[in-house]
N, C-alpha and C positions, 0 to 999 in steps of 0.2 A: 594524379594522386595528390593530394592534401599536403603539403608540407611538412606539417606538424604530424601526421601520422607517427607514432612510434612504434621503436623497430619490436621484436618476440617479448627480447628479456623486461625491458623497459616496461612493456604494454602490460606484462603478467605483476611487475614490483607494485606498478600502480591498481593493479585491480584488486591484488589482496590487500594493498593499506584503505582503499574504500570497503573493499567489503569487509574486514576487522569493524571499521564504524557501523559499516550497516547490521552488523549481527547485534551488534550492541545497540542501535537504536528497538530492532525488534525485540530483541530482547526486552529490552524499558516497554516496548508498546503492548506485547503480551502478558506480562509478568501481573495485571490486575486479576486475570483469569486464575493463576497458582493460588495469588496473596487473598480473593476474595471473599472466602468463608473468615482471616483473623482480621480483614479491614473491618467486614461486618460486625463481626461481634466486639470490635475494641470500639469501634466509633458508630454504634447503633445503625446501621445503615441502613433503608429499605432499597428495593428492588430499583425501584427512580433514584434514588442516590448513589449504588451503584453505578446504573449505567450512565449515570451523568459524570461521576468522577474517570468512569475507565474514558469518555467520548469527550474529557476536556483536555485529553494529552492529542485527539486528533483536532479539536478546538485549536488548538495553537499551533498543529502543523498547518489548519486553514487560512489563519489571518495572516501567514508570511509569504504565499504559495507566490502572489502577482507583484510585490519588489523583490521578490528572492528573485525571479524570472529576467526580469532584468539585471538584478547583481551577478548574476550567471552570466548572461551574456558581454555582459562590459569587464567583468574583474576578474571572470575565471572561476572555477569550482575550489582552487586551491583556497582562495583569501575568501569566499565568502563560509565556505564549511569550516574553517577555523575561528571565523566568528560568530558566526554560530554553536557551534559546538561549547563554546567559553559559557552561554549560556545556558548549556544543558546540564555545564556541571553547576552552575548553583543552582538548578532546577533539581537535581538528584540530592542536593546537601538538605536543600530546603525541603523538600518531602522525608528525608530522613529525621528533620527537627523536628516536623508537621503534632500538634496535636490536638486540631479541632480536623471538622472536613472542609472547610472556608481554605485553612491552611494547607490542606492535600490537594485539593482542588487547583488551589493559585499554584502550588507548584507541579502540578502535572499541567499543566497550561504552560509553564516556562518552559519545561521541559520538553512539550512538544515543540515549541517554537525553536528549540536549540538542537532538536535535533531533522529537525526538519527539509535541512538540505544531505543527509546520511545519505538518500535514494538519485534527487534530483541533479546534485554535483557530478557523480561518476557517469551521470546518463547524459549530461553537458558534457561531460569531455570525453567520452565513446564518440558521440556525432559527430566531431573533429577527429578524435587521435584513432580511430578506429578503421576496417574496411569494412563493409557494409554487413557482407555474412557475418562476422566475428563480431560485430555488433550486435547480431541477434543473440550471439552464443553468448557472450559476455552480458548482456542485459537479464537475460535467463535465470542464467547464472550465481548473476547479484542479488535475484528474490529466492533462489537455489538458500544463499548464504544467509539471505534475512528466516529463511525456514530453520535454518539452524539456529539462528538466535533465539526464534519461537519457541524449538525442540529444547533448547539450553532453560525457558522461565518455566518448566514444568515439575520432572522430577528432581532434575539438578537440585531448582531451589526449591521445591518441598522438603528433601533431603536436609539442605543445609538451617532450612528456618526454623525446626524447632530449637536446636544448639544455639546460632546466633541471633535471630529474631530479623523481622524485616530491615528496622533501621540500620543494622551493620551492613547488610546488604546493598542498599543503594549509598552506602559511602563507600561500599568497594567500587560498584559501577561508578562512581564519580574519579575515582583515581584510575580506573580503566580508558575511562574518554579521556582524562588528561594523558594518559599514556597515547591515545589513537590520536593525540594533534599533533604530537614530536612527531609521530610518524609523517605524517599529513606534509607538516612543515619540509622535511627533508626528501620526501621522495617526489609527489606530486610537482609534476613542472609548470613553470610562470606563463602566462596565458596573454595570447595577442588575441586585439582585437580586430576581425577581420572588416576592412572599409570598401569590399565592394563584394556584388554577389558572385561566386562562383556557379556561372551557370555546365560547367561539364560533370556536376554531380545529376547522373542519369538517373537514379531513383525519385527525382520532382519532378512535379508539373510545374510550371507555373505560372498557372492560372493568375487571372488581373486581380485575385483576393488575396492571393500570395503576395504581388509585386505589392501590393494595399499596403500588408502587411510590414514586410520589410522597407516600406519608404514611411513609415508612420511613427512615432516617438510616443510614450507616456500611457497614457489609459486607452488611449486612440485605439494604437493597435492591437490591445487585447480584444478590444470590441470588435477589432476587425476581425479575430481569431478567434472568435468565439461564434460568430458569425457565421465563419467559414463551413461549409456543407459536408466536408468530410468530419471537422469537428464535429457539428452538430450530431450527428448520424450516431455516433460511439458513444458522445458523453452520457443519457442515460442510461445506457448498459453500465458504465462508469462507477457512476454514483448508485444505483442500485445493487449492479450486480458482484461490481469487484467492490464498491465500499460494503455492501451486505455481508457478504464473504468474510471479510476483514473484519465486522463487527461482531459476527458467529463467532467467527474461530477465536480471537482474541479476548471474546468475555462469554458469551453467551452460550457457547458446547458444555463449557465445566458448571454455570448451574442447573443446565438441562439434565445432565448426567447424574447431577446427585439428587434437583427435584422430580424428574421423571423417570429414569433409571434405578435410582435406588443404590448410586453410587457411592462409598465413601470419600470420604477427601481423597486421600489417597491414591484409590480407586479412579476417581476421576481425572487426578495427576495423571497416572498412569494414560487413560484416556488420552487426554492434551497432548500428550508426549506422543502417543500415534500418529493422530489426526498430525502433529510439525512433523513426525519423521513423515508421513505419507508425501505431504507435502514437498519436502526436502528432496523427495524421491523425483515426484511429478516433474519439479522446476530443473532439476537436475537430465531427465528426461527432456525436457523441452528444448533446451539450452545444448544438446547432445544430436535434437534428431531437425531443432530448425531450420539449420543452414540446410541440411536434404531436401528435408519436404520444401522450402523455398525454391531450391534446385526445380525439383517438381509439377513448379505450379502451385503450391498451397501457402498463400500467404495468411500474416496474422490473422486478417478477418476472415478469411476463408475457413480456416481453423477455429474460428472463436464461431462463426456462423453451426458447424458440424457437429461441433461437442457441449458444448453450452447447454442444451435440454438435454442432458443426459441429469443433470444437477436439482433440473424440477421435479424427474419422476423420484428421485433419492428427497425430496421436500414433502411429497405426497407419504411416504412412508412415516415423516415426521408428525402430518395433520392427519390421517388415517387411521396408525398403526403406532399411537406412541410410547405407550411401555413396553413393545418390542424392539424398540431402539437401544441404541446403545451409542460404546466409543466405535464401531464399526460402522455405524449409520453416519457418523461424523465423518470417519475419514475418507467415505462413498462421498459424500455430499464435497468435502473439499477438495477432494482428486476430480471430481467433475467441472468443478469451478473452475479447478487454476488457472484451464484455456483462458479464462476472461483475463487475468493476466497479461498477455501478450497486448493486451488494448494498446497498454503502455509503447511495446515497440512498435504498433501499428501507427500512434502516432506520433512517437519519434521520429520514424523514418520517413513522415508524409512533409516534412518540412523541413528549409535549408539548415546548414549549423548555427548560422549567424542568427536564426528563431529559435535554435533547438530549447536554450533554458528558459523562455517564455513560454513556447507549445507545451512542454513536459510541465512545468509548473502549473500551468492552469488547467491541466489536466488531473493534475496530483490535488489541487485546490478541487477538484470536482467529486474525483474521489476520496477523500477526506473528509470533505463535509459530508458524503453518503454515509461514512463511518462514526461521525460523530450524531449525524440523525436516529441511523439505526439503533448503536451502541443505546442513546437512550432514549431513544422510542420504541425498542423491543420493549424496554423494560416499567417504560410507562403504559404501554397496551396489556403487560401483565395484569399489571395495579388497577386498570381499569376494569379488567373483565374480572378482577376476585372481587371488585366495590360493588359488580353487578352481580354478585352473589354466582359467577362460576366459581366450582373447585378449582387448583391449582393446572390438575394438569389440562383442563379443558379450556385455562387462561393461557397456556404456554401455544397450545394448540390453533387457536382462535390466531392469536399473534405469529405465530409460521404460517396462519393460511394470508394472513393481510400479506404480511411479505413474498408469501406465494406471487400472488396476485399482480406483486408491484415488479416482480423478475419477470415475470409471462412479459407484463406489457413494455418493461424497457426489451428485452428479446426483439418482439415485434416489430418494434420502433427501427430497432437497428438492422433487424433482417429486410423489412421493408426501403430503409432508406440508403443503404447501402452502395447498391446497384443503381438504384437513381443518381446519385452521388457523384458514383465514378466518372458516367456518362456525360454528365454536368458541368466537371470540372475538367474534361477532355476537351468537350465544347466550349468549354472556356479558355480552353489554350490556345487553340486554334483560333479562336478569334482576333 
């Protein structure tokens, strides 16, 4: 056992001071989706301006994802999520000042950048302080708790914006995240760096890409890790299916709902608010029945392999059948998803601790940029198909089958490379 493992009490103080951050990070991540009908009409937005303002808060969680991976692993989740975090709040101050979209823009880019270790820090210090099952559960868990920050940017703050207006709002989130780094500060413990590999962690292989990996410094070893065949195998499921997911849920259900549903604002809040509670439920489930089916025999990908097309026939209903859609088609389509979630502990757990805030990073770098692609390449595929003189709903239509298309084939990709993979990386241990 790990040294550093910590004991019940300990293990639980630190999991609610991360996840306090993480609700608040999703929180700020969702919250375009609520605000989108009063950003539009205060600052003329089109459909491409939308999703490029909601895809530059995952824009800035992309460009930190590969030195935060290192900062992770040398300094600990404690000192690098407090500096970061420093960032977020005058990313939250500066979008509350904002009054061009140049100005909302730049500061949803800081913003993401500042909050961008919320996920990747508690998931570095699970691989260390944790035992293996309770990793699963805790990891769950923490997107369990980021579902409720989702659930919290819907009706909550429909509710409160018309009284106080957007900008009061993210100067509340700004004194919030300063209240979550006192925490941070005080509970999270100081971080060693471990100097040699502990090989009696029985969940690795490790194969000569691994040993690559861990004897290599700098950009080196990402290349090595990117390289890697188990990576390889998941990351477009990654970037398509878990960053797609994330770009749905987070912008693109609430203007489906009101341009092709016939939703009101409100109405569609309403909406949003299912689709995180459904959510909230799923993760919550997952995080409950993991460590089991582990027991079982059903591991991440095993699971992400079983359920996963359940999420394309609920897409089919979107290109088919779309003024029968609704906020129920949404929360169909993201309880099918979630499985793709566990990517993340699939490949947490496929490397030592001493990689863990690299592998997680450039993994979160993979799916991030699928979310900041999507977010505004849904919304440019709109704009194209009404320039080609389709009506609306047969541009929203056209754009869920392109994305149809691009799920099938990371699926494929991943169901086919999989099992080769394994074999591979066996072979490679043994040698």
């Amino acid at each position: 056992m790990d040294l550093e493992q910590l004991n019940q009490k300990k293990a639980r103080l630190v999991f609610l001071t991360f996840a306090s951050c993480y609700f608040l990070s999703t929180l700020l991540r969702a919250i375009t989706a609520t605000l989108s009908p009063t950003l539009t009409e205060e600052f003329l937005l089109s459909s491409s301006d939308l999703g490029l303002l909601a895809g530059s808060y995952f824009l800035g969680f992309s460009i930190t994802q590969l030195p935060m991976g290192f900062w992770l692993d040398q300094y600990g989740p404690k000192k690098v999520e407090l500096g970061f975090l420093g960032l977020a709040v005058l990313g939250c101050l500066a979008f509350a000042m904002a009054h061009s979209f140049e100005q909302l823009w730049a500061a949803r880019v800081l913003t993401g950048v500042g909050l961008s270790a919320c996920l990747m820090a508690p998931l570095t210090g699970y691989r260390r302080w944790l035992d293996v099952s309770i990793q699963m559960r805790a990891n769950s868990w923490m997107l369990m708790t980021g579902s409720l920050g989702m659930l919290s940017s819907t009706l909550p703050v429909q509710w409160i914006l018309p009284q106080y207006g957007w900008r009061v709002i993210f100067i509340l989130l700004a004194i919030f995240l300063v209240m979550a780094m006192i925490a941070i500060a005080w509970v999270v413990p100081k971080w060693h760096q471990l100097e040699h590999q502990n090989k009696d962690q029985k969940d690795i292989l490790y194969s000569k890409d691994i040993e690559l990996i861990l004897s290599t410094k700098g950009l080196t070893s990402y290349w090595h890790l990117f390289r890697h065949p188990d990576f390889l195998s998941i990351a477009p499921l990654g970037f398509i299916g878990y960053g797609g997911m994330l770009a749905m849920q987070t912008l693109w259900a609430g203007p489906w709902m009101r341009n092709i549903s016939a939703y009101s604002s409100q109405d569609a809040a309403t909406g949003l608010f299912a689709i995180n509670l459904g959510m909230l439920v799923a993760f919550w489930a997952w995080g409950f029945f993991n460590p089991k089916l582990n027991a079982l025999g059903w591991s991440p990908r095993k699971i992400i392999k079983a359920f996963y097309p359940l999420n394309l026939v609920v897409q089919g209903m979107f290109i088919f059948y779309p003024t029968l859609t609704g906020a129920w088609t949404w929360v169909l389509f993201t309880l099918c998803c979630s499985c793709v979630a566990l990517s993340q502990v699939a490949v947490g757990m496929s490397y030592p601790s001493q990689i863990a805030g690299r592998a997680l990073s450039a993994f979160n770098l993979v799916i991030f940029t699928g979310v900041f692609i999507f977010q505004w390449g849904f919304g440019a595929s709109i704009d194209f198909w009404v320039n080609k003189h389709f009506d609306l709903t047969q541009s929203y239509q056209a754009s869920m089958a392109v994305f149809c298309c691009c799920c099938i084939t990371a699926y494929a990709f991943f169901f086919l490379r999989s099992g080769h993979n394994i074999r591979q990386i066996k072979g490679n241990a043994h040698e």
